[in-house]
N, CA, C and O atoms as CSV, one atom per row, in Angstrom:
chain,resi,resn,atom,element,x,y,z
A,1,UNK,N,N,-17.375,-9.001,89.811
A,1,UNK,CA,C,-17.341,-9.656,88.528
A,1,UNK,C,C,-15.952,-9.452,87.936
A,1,UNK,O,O,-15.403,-8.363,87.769
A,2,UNK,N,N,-15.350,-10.930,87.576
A,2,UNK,CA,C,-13.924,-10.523,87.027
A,2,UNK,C,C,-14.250,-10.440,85.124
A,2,UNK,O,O,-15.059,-10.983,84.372
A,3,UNK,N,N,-13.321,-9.628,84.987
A,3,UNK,CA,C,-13.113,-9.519,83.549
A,3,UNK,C,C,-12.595,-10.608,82.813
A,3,UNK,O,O,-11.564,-10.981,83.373
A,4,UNK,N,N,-12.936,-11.542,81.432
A,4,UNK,CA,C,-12.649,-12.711,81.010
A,4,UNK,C,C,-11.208,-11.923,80.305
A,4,UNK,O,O,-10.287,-12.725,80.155
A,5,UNK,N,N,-10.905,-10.548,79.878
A,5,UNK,CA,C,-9.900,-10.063,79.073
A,5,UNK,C,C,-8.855,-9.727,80.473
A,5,UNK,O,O,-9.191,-8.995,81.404
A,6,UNK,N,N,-7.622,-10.397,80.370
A,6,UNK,CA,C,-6.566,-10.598,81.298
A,6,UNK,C,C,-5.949,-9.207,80.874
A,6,UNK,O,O,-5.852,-8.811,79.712
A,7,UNK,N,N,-5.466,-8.396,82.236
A,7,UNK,CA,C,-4.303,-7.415,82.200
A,7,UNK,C,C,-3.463,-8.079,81.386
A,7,UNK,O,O,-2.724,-9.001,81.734
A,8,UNK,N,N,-3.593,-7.499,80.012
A,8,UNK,CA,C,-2.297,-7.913,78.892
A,8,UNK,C,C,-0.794,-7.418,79.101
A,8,UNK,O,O,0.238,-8.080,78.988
A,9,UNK,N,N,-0.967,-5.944,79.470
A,9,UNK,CA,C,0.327,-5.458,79.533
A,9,UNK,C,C,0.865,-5.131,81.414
A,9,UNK,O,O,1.273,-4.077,81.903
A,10,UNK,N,N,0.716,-6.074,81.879
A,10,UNK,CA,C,1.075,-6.459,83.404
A,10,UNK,C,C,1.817,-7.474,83.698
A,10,UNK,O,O,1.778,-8.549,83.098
A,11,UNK,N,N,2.470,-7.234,84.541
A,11,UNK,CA,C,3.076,-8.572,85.385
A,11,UNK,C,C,2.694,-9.476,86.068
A,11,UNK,O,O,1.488,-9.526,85.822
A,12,UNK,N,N,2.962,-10.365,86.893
A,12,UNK,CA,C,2.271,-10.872,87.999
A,12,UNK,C,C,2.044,-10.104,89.208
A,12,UNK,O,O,1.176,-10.446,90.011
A,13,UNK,N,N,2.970,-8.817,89.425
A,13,UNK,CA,C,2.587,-8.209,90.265
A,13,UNK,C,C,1.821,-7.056,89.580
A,13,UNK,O,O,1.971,-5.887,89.935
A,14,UNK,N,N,1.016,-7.426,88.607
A,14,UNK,CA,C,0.854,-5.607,88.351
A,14,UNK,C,C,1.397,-4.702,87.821
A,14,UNK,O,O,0.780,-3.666,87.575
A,15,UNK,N,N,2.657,-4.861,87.519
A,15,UNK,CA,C,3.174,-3.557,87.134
A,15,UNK,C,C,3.069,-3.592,85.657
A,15,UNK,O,O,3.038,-4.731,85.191
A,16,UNK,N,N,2.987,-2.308,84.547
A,16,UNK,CA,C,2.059,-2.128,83.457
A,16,UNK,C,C,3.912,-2.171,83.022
A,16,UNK,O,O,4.904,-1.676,83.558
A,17,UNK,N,N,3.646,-3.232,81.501
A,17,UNK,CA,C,5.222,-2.862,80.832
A,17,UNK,C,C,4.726,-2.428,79.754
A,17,UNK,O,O,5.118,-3.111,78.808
A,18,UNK,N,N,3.994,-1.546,79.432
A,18,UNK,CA,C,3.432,-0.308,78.535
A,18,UNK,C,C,2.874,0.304,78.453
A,18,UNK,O,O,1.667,0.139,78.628
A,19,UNK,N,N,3.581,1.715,78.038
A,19,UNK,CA,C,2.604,3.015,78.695
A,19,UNK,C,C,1.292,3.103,77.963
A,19,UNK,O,O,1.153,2.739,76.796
A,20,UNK,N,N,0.323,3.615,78.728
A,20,UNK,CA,C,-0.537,4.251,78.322
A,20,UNK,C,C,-1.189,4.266,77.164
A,20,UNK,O,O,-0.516,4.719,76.237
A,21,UNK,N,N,-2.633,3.812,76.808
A,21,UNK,CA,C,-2.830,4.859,75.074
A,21,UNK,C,C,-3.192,5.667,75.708
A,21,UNK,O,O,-2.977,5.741,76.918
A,22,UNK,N,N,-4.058,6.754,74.804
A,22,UNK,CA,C,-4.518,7.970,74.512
A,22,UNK,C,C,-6.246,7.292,74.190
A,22,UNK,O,O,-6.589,6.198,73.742
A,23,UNK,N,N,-6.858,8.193,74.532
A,23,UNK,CA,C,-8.710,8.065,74.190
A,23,UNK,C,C,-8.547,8.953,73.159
A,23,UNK,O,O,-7.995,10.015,73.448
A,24,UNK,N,N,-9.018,8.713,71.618
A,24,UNK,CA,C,-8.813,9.798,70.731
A,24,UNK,C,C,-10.487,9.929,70.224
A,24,UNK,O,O,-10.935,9.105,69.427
A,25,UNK,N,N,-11.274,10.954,70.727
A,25,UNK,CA,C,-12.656,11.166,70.200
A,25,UNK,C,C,-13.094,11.597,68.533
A,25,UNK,O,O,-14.172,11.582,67.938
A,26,UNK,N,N,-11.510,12.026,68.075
A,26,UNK,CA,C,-12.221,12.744,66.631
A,26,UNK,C,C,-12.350,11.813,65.987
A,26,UNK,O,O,-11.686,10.796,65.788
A,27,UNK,N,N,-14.061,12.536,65.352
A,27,UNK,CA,C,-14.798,11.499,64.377
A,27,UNK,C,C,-13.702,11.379,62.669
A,27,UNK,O,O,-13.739,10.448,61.865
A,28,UNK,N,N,-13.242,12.056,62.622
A,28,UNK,CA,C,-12.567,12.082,61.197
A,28,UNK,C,C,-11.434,11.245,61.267
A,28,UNK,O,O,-10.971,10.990,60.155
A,29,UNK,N,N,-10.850,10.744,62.206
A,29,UNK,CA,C,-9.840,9.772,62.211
A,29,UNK,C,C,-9.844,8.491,61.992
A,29,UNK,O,O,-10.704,7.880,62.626
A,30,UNK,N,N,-9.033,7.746,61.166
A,30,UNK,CA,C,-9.773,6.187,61.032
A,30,UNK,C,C,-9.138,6.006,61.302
A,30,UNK,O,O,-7.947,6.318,61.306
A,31,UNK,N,N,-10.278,4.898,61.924
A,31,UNK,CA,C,-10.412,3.778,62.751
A,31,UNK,C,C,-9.671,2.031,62.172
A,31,UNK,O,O,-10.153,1.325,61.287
A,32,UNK,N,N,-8.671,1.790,62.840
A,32,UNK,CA,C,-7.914,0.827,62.504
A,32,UNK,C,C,-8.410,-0.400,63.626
A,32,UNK,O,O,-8.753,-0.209,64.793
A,33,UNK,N,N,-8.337,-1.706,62.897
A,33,UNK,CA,C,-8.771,-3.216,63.426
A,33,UNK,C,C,-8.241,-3.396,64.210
A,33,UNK,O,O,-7.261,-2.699,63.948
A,34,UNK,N,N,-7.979,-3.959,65.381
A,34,UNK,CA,C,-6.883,-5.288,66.178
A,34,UNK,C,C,-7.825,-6.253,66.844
A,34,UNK,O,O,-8.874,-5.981,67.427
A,35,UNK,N,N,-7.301,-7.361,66.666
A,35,UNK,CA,C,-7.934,-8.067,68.297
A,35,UNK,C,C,-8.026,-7.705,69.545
A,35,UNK,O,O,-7.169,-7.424,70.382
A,36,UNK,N,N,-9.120,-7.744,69.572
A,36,UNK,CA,C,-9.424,-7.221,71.374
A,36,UNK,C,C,-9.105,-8.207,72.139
A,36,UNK,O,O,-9.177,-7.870,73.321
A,37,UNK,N,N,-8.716,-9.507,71.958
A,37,UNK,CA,C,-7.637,-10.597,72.603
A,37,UNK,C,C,-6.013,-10.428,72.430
A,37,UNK,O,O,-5.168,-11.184,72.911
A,38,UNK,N,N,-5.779,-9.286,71.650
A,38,UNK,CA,C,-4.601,-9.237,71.174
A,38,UNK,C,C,-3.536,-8.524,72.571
A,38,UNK,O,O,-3.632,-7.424,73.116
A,39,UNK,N,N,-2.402,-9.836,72.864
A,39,UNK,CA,C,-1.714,-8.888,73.745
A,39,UNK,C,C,-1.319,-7.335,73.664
A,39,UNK,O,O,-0.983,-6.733,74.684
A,40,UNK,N,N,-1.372,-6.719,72.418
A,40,UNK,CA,C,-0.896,-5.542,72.262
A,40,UNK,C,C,-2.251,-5.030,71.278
A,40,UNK,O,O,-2.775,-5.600,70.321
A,41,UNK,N,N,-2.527,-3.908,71.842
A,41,UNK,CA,C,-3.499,-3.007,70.236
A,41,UNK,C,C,-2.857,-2.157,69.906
A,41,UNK,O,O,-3.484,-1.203,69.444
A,42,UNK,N,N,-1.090,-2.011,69.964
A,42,UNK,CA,C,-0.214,-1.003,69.184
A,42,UNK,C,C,-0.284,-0.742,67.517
A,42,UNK,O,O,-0.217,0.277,66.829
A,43,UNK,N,N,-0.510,-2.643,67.118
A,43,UNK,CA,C,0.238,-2.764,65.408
A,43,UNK,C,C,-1.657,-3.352,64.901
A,43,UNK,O,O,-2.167,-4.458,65.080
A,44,UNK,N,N,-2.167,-2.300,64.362
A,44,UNK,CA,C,-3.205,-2.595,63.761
A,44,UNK,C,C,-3.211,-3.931,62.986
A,44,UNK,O,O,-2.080,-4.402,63.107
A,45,UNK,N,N,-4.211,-4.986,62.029
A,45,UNK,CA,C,-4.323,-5.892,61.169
A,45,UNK,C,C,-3.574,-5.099,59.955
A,45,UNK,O,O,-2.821,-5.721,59.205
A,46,UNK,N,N,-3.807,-3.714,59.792
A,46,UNK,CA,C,-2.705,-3.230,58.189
A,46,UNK,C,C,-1.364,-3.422,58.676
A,46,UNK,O,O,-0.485,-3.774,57.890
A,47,UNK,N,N,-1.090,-3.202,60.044
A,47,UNK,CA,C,0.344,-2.814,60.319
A,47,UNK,C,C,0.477,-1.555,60.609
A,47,UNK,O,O,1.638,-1.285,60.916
A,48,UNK,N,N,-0.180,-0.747,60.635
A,48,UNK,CA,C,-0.241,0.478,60.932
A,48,UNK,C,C,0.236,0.322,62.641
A,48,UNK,O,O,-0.055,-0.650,63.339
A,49,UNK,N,N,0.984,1.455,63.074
A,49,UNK,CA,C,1.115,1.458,64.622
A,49,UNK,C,C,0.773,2.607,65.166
A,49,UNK,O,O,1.174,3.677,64.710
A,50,UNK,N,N,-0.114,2.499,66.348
A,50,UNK,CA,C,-0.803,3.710,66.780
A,50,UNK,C,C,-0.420,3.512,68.348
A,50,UNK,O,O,0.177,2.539,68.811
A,51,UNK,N,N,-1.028,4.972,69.272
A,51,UNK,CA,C,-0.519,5.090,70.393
A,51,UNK,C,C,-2.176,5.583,70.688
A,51,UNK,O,O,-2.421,5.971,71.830
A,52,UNK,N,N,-3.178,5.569,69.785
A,52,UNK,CA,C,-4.683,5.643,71.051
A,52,UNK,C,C,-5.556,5.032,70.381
A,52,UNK,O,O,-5.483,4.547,69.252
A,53,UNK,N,N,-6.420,5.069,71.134
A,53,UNK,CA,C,-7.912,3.896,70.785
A,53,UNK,C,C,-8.749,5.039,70.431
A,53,UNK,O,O,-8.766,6.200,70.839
A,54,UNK,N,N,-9.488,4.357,69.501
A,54,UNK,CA,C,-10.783,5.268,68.763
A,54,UNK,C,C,-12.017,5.139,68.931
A,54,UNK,O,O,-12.796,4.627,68.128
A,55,UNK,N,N,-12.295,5.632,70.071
A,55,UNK,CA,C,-14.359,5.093,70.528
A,55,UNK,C,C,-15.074,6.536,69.521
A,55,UNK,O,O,-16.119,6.954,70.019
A,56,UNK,N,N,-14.840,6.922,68.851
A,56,UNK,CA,C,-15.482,7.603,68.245
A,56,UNK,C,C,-15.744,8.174,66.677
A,56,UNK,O,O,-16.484,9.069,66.267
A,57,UNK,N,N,-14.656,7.111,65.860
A,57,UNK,CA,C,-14.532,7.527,64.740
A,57,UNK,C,C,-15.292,6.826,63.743
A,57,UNK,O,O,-15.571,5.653,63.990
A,58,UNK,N,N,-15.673,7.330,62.670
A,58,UNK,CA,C,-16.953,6.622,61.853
A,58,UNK,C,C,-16.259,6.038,60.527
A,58,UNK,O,O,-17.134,5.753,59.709
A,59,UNK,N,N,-14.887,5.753,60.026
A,59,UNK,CA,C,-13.968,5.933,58.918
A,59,UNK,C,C,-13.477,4.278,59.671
A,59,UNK,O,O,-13.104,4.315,60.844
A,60,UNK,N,N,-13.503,3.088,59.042
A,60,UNK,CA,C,-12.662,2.710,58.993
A,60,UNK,C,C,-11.733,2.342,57.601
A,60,UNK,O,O,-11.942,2.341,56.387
A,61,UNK,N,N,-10.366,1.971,58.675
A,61,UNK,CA,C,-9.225,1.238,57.629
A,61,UNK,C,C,-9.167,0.410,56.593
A,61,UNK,O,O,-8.828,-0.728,56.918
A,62,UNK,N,N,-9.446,0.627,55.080
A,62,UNK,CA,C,-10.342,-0.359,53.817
A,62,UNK,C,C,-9.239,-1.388,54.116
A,62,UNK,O,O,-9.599,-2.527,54.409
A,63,UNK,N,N,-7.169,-0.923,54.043
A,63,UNK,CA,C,-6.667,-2.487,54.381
A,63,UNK,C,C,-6.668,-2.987,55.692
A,63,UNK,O,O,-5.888,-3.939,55.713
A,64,UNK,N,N,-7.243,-2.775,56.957
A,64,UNK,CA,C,-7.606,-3.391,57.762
A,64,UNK,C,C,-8.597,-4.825,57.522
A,64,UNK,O,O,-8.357,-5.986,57.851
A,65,UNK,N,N,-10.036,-4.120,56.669
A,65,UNK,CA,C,-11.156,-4.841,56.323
A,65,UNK,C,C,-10.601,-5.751,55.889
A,65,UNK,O,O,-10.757,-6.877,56.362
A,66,UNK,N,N,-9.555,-5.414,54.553
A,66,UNK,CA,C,-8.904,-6.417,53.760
A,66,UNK,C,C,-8.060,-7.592,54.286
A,66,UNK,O,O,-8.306,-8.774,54.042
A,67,UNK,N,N,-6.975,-7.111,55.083
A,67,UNK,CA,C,-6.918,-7.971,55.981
A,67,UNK,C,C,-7.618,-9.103,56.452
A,67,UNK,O,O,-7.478,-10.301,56.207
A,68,UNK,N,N,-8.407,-8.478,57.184
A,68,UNK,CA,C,-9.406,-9.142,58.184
A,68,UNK,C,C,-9.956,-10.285,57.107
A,68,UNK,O,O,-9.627,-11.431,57.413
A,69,UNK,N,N,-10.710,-10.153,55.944
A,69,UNK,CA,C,-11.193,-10.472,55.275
A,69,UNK,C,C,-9.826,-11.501,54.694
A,69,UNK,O,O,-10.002,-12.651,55.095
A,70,UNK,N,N,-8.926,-11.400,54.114
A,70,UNK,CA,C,-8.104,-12.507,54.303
A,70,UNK,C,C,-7.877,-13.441,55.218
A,70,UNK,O,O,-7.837,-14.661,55.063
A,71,UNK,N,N,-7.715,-12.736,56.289
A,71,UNK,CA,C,-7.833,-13.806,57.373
A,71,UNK,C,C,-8.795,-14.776,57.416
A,71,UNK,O,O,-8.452,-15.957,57.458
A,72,UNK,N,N,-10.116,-14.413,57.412
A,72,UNK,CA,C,-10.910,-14.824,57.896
A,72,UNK,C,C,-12.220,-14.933,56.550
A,72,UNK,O,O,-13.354,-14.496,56.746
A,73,UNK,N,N,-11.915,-15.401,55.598
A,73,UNK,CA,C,-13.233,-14.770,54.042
A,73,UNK,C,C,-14.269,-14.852,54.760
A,73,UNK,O,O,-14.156,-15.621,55.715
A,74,UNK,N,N,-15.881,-13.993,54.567
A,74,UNK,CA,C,-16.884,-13.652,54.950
A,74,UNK,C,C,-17.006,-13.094,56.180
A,74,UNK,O,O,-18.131,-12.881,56.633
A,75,UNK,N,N,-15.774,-12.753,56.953
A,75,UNK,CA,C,-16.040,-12.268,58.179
A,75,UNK,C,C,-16.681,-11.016,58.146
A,75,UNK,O,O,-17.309,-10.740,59.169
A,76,UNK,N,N,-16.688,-9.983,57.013
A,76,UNK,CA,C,-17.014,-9.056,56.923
A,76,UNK,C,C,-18.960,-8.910,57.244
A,76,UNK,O,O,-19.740,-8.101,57.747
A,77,UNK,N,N,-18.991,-10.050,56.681
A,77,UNK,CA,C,-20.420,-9.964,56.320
A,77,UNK,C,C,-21.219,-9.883,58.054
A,77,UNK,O,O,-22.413,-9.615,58.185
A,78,UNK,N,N,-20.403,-10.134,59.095
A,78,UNK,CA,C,-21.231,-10.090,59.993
A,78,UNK,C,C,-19.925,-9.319,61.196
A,78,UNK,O,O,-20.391,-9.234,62.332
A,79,UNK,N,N,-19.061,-9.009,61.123
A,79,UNK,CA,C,-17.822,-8.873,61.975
A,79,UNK,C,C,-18.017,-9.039,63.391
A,79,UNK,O,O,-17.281,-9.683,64.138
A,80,UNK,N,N,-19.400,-8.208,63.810
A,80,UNK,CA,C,-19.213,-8.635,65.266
A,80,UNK,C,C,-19.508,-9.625,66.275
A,80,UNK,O,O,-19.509,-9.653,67.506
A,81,UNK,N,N,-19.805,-10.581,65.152
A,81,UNK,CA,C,-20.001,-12.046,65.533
A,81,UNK,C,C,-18.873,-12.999,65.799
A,81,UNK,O,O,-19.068,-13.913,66.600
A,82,UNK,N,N,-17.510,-12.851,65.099
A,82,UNK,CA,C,-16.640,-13.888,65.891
A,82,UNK,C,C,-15.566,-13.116,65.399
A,82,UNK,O,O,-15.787,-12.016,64.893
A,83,UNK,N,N,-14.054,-13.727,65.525
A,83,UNK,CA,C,-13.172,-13.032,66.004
A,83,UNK,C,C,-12.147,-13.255,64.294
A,83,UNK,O,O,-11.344,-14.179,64.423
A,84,UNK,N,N,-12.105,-12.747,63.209
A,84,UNK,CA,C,-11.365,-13.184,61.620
A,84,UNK,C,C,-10.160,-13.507,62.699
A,84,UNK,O,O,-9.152,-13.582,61.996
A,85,UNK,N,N,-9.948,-13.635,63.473
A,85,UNK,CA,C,-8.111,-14.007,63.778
A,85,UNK,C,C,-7.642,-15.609,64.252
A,85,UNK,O,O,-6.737,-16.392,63.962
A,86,UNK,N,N,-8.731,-15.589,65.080
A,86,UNK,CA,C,-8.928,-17.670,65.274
A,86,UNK,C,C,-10.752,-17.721,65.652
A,86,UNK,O,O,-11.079,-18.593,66.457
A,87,UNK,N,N,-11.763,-16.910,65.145
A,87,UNK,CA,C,-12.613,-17.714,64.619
A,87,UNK,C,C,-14.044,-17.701,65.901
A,87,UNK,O,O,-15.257,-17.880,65.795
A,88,UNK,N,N,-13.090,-17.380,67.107
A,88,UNK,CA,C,-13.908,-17.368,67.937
A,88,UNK,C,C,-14.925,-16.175,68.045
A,88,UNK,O,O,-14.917,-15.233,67.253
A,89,UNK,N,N,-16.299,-16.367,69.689
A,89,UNK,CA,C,-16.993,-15.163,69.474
A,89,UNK,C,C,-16.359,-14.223,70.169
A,89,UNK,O,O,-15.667,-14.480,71.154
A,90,UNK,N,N,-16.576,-12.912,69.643
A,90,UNK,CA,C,-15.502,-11.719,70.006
A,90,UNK,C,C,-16.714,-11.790,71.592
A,90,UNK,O,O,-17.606,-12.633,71.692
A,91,UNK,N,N,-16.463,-10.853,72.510
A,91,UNK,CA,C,-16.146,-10.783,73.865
A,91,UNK,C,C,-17.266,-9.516,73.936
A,91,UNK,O,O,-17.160,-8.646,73.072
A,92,UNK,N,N,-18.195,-9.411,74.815
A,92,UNK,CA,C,-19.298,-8.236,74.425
A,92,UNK,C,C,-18.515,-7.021,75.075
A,92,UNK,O,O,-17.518,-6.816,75.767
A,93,UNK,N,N,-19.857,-6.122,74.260
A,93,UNK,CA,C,-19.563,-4.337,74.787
A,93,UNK,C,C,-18.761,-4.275,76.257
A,93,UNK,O,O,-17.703,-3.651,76.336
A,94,UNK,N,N,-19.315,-4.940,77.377
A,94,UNK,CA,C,-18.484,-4.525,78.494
A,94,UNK,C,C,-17.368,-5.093,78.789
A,94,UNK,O,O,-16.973,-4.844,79.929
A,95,UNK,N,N,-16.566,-5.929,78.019
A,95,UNK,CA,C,-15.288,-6.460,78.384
A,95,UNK,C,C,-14.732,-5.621,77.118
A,95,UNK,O,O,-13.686,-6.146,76.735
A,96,UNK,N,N,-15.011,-4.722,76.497
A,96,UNK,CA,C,-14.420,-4.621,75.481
A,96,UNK,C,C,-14.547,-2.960,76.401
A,96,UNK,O,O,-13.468,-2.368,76.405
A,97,UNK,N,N,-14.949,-2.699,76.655
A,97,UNK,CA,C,-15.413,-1.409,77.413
A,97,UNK,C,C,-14.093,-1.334,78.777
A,97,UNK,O,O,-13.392,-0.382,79.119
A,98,UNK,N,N,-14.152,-2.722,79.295
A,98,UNK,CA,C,-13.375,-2.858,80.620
A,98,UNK,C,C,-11.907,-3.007,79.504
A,98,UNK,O,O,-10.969,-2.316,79.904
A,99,UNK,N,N,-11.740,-3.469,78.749
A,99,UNK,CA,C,-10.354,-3.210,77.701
A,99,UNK,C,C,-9.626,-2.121,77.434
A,99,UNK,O,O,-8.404,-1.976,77.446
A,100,UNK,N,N,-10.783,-1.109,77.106
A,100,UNK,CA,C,-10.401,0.350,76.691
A,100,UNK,C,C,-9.976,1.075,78.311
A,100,UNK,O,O,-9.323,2.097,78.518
A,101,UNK,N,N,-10.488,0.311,79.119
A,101,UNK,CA,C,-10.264,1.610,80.462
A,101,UNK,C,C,-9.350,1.098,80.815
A,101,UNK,O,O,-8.679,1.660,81.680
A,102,UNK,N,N,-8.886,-0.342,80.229
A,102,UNK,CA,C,-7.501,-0.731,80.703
A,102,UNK,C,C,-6.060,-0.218,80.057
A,102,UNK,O,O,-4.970,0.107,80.530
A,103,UNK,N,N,-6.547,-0.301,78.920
A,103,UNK,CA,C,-5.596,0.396,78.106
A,103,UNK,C,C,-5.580,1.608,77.701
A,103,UNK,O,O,-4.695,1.740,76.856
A,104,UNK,N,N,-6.043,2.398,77.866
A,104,UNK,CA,C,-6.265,4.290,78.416
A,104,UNK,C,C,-5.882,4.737,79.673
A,104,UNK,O,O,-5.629,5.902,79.983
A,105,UNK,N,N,-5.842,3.482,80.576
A,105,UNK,CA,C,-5.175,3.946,81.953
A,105,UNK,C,C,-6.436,5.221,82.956
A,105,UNK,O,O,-7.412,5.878,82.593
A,106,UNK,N,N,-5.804,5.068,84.126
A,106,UNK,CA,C,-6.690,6.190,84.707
A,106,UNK,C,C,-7.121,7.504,83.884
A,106,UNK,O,O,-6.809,7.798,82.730
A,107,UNK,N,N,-8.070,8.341,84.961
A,107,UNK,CA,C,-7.882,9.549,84.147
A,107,UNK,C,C,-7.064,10.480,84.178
A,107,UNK,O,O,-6.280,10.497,85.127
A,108,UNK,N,N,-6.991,11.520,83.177
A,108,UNK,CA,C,-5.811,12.711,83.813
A,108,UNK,C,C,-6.520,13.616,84.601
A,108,UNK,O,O,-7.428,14.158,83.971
A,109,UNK,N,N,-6.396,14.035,86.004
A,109,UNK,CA,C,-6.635,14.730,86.989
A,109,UNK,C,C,-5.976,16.558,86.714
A,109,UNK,O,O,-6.123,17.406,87.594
């Protein structure tokens, strides 16, 4: 089964032109927006720029929401139904799952 979310930060041959995030588990850290279509999840919807993904934090970003909610008015009311950035339906748990292991990179051994 191929993944519908394309190696964003690859070449045609493969090779990654950006390092690594980080898996960051703490629950006290908020949690900032991007498109999960977005070639990059460096520069959050605030602008904020981060270097790891957050599968575990319960806090999100109020100007993220805000954002988003500009982008897109009422997206809030249902978010994980389509995408505040062009509208479409966001991409389920396992491509979004196959996203994070793409952009976390292997494990550390």
């Amino acid at each position: 089964m191929s993944s519908s979310l394309p190696d964003q930060h690859a070449t045609a041959t493969g090779t990654r032109t950006e390092p690594y995030m980080k898996l960051d588990t703490n629950p006290d850290e908020i949690m900032h927006l991007v498109c999960c279509r977005a070639l990059s999840w460096r520069t959050a919807f605030c602008g904020a720029e981060g270097e790891a993904v957050g599968v575990n934090t319960e806090m999100l970003c109020t100007m993220c929401v805000e954002q988003a909610e500009a982008m897109w008015p009422g997206w809030w009311a249902d978010p994980k139904t389509f995408c505040p950035v062009d509208g479409q339906s966001c991409p389920d748990d396992h491509e979004i799952d196959l996203r994070i292991a793409w952009e976390s990179g292997p494990p550390i051994r």
